[in-house]
TILO-979549 format. One record per residue: residue number from 1; y, x, z of N, C-alpha, C in turn; chain; residue in one letter. Coordinates in steps of 0.001 Angstrom, whole numbers, plus 500000, padded with zeros to 6 digits. Atoms other than C-alpha are relative to their C-alpha. Layout:
<atoms>
atom k = NUM, n_y = Y, n_x = X, n_z = Z, ca_y = Y, ca_x = X, ca_z = Z, c_y = Y, c_x = X, c_z = Z, c = A, r = A;
...
</atoms>
This chain:
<atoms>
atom k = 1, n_y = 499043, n_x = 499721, n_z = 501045, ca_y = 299911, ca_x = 456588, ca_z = 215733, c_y = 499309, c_x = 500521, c_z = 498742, c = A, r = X;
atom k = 2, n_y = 500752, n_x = 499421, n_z = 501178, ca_y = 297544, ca_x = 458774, ca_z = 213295, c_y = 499427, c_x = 499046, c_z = 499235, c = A, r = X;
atom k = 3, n_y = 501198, n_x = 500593, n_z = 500839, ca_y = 295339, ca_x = 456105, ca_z = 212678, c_y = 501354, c_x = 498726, c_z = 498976, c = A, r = X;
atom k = 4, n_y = 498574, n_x = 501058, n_z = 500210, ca_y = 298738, ca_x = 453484, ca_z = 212026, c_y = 500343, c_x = 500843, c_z = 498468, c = A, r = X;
atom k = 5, n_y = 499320, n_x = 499139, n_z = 501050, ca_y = 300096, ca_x = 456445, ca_z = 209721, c_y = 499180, c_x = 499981, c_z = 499020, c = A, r = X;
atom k = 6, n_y = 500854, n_x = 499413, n_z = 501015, ca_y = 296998, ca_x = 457061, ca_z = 207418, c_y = 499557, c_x = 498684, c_z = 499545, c = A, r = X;
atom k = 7, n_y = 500067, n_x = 501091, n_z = 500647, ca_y = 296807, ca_x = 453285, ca_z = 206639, c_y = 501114, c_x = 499787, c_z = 498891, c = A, r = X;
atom k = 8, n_y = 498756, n_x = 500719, n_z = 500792, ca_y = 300142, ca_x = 453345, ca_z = 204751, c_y = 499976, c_x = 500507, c_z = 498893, c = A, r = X;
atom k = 9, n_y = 500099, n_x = 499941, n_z = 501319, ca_y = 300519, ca_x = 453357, ca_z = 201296, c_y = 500480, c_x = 501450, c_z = 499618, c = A, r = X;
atom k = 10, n_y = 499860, n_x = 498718, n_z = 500574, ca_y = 300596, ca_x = 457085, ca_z = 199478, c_y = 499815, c_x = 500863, c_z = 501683, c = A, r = X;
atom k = 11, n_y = 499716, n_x = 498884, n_z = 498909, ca_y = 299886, ca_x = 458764, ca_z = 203082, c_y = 498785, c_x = 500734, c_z = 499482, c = A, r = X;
atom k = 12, n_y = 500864, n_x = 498679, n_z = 500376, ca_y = 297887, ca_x = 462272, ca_z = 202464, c_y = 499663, c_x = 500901, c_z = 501208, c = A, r = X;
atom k = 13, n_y = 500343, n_x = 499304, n_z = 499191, ca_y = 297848, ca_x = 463465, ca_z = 205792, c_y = 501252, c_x = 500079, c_z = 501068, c = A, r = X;
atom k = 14, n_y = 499116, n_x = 499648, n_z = 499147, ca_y = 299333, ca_x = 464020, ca_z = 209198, c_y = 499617, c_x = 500969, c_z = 500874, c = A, r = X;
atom k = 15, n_y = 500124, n_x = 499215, n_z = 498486, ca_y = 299541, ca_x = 466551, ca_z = 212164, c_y = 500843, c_x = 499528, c_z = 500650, c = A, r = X;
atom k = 16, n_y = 499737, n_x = 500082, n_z = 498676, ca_y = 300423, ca_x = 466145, ca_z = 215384, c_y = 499747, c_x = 501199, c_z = 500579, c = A, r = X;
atom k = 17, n_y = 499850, n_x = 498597, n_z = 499362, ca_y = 301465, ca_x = 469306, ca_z = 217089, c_y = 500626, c_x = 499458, c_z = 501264, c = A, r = X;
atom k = 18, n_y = 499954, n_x = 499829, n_z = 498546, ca_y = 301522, ca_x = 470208, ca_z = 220850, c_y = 500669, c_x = 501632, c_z = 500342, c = A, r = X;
atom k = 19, n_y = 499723, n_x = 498763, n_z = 499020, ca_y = 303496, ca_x = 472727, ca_z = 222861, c_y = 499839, c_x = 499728, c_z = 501335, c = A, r = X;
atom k = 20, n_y = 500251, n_x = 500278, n_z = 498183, ca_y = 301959, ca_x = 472336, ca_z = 226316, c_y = 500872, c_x = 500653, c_z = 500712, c = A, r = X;
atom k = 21, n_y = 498867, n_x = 499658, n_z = 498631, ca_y = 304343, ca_x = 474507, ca_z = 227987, c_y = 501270, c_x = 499409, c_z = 499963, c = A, r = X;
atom k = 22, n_y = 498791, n_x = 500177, n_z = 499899, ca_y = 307545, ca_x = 473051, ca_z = 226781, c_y = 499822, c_x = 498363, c_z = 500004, c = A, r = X;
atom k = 23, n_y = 500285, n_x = 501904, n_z = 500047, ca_y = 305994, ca_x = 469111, ca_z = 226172, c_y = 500565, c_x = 499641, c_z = 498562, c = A, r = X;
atom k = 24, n_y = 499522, n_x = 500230, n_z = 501334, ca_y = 307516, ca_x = 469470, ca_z = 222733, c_y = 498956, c_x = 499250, c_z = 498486, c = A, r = X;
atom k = 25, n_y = 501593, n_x = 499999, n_z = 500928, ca_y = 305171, ca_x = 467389, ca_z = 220129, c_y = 500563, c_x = 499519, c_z = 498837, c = A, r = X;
atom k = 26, n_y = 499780, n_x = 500681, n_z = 501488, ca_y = 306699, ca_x = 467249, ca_z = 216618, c_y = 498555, c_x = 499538, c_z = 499408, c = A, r = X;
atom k = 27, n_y = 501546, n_x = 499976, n_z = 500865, ca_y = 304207, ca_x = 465817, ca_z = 214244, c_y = 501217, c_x = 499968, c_z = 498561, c = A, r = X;
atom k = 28, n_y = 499421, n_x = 500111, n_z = 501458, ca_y = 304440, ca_x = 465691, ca_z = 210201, c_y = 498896, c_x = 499308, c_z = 499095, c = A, r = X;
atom k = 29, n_y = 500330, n_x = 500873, n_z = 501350, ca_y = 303595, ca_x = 463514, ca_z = 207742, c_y = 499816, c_x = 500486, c_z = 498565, c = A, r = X;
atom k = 30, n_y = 499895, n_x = 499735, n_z = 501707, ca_y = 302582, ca_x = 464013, ca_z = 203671, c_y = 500021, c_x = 498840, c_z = 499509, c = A, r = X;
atom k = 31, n_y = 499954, n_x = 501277, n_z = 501079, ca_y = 302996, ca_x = 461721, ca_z = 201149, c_y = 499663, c_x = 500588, c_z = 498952, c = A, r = X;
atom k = 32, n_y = 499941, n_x = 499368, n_z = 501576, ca_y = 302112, ca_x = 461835, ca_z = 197787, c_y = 500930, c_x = 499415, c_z = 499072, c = A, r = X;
atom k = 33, n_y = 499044, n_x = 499898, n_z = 500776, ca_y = 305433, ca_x = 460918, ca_z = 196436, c_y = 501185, c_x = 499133, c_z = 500333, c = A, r = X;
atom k = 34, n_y = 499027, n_x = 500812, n_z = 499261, ca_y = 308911, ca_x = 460113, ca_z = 197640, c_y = 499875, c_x = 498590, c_z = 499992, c = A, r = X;
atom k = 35, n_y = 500043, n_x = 501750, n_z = 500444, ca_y = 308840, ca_x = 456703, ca_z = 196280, c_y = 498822, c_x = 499556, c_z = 501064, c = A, r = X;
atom k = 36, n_y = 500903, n_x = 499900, n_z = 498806, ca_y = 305983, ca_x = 456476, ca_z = 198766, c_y = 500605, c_x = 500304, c_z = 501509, c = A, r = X;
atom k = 37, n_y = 499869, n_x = 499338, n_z = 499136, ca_y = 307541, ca_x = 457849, ca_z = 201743, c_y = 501157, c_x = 499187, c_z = 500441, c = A, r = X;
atom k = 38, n_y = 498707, n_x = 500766, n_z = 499779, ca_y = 310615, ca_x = 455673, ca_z = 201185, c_y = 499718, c_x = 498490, c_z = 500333, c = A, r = X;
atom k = 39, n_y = 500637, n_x = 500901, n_z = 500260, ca_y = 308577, ca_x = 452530, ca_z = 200430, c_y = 499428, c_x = 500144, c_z = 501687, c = A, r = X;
atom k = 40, n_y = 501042, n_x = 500233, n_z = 498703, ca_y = 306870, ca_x = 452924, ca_z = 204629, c_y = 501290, c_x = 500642, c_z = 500799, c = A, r = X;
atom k = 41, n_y = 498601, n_x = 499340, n_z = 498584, ca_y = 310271, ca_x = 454304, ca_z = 206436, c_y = 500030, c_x = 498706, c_z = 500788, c = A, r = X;
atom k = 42, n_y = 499865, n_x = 500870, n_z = 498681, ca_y = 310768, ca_x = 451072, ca_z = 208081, c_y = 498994, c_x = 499922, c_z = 500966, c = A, r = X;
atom k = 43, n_y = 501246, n_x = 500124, n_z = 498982, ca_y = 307269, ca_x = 450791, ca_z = 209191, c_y = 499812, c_x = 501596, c_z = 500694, c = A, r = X;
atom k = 44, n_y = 500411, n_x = 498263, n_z = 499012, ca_y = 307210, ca_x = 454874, ca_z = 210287, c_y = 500904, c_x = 499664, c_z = 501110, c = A, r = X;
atom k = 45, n_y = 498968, n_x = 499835, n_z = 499037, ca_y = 310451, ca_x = 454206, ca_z = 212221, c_y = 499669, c_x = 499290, c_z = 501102, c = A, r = X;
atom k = 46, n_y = 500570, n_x = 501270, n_z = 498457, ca_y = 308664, ca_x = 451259, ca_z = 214368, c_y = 498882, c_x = 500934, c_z = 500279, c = A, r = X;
atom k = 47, n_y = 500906, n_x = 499336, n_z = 499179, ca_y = 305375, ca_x = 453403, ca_z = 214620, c_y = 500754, c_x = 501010, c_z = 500644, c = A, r = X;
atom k = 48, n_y = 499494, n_x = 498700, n_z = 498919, ca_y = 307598, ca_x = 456112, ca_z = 215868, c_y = 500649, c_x = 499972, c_z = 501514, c = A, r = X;
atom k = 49, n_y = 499596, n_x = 500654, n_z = 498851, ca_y = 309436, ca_x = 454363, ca_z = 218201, c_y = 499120, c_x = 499085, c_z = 500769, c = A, r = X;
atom k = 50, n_y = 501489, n_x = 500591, n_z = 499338, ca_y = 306088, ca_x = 452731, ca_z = 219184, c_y = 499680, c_x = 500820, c_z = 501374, c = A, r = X;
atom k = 51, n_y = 500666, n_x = 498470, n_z = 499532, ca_y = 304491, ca_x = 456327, ca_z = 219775, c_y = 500804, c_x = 500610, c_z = 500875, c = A, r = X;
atom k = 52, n_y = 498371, n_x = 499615, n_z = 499007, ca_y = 307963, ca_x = 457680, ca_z = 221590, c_y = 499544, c_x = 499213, c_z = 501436, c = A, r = X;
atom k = 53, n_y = 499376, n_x = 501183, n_z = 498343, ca_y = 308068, ca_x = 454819, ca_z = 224149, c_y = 498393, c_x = 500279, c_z = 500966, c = A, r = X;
atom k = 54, n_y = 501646, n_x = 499710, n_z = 499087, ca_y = 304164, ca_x = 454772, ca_z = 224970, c_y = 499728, c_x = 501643, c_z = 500468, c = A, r = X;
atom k = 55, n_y = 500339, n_x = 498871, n_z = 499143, ca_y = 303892, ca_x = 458635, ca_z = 225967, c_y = 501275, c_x = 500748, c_z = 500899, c = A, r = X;
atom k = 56, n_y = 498861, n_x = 499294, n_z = 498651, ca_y = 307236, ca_x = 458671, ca_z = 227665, c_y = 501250, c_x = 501135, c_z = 499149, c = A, r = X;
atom k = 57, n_y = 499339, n_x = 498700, n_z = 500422, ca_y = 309149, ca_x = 460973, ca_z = 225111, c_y = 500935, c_x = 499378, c_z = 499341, c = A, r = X;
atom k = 58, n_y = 498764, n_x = 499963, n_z = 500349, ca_y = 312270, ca_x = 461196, ca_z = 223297, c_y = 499845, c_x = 500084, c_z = 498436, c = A, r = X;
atom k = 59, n_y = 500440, n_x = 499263, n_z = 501834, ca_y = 312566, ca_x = 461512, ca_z = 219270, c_y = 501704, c_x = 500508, c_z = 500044, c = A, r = X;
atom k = 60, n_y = 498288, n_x = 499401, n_z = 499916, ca_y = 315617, ca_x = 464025, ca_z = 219082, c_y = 500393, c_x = 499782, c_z = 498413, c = A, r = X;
atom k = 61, n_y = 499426, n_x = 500325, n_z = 501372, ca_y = 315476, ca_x = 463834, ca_z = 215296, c_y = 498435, c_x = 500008, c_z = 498943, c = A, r = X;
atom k = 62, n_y = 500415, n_x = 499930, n_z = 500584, ca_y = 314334, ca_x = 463197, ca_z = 212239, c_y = 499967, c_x = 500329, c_z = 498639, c = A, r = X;
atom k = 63, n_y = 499342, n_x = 499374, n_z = 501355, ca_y = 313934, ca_x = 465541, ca_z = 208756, c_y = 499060, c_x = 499486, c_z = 499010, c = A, r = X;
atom k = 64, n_y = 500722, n_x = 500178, n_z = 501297, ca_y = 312712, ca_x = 465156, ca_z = 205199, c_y = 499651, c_x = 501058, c_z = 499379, c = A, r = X;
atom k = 65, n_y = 500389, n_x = 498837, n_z = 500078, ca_y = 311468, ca_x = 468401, ca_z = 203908, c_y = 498988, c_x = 499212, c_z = 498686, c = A, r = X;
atom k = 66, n_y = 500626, n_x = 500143, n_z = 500501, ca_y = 310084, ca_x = 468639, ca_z = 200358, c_y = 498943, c_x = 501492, c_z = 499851, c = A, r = X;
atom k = 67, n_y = 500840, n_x = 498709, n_z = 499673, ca_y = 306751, ca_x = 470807, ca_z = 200143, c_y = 499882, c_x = 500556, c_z = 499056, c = A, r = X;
atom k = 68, n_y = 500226, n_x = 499056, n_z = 500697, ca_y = 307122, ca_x = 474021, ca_z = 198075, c_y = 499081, c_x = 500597, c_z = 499307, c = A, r = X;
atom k = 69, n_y = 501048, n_x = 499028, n_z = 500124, ca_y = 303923, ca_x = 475659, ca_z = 198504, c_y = 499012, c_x = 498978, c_z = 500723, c = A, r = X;
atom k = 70, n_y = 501054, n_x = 499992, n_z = 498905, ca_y = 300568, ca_x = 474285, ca_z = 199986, c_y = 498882, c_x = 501028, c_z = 499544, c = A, r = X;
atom k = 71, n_y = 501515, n_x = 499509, n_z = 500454, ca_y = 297647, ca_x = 476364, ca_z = 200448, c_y = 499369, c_x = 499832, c_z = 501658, c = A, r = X;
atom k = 72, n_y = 500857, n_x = 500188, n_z = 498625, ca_y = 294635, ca_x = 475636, ca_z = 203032, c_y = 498393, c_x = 500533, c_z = 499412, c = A, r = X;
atom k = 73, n_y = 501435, n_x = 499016, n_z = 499980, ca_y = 291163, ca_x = 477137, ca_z = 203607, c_y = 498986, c_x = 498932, c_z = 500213, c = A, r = X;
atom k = 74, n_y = 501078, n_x = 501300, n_z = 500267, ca_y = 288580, ca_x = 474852, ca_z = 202738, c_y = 498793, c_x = 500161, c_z = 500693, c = A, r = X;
atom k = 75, n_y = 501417, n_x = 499850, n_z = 499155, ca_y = 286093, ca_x = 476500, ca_z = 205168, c_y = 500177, c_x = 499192, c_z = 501159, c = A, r = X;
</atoms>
């Protein structure tokens, strides 16, 4: 899925998060600009439902969230 995601046009980055005790694995996506983000929804919705089916899991939902603030540690 990561490598699928970071081919698409305006992508800036993804995580993939793990809760081993509960099996819970949101991930999240950046874009660098809606028009971007809107422009690859059909193709996210097939990698997602790709990614879903191959490890056995469920997608309960899905949000859009614009980002406020970033800051990261460049060490």
């Amino acid at each position: 899925m990561v490598h699928t995601v970071r081919k698409m046009r305006g992508n800036k980055g993804v995580y993939y998060l793990v809760d081993r005790k509960t099996g819970k694995s949101p991930s999240i996506t950046l874009w660098a600009s809606e028009q971007d983000l809107q422009a690859t929804e059909q193709d996210a919705n097939r990698v997602r439902a790709q990614s879903a089916q191959a490890g056995g899991r469920t997608i309960v939902s899905v949000e859009r969230f614009e980002v406020a603030v970033a800051e990261t540690d460049a060490s």
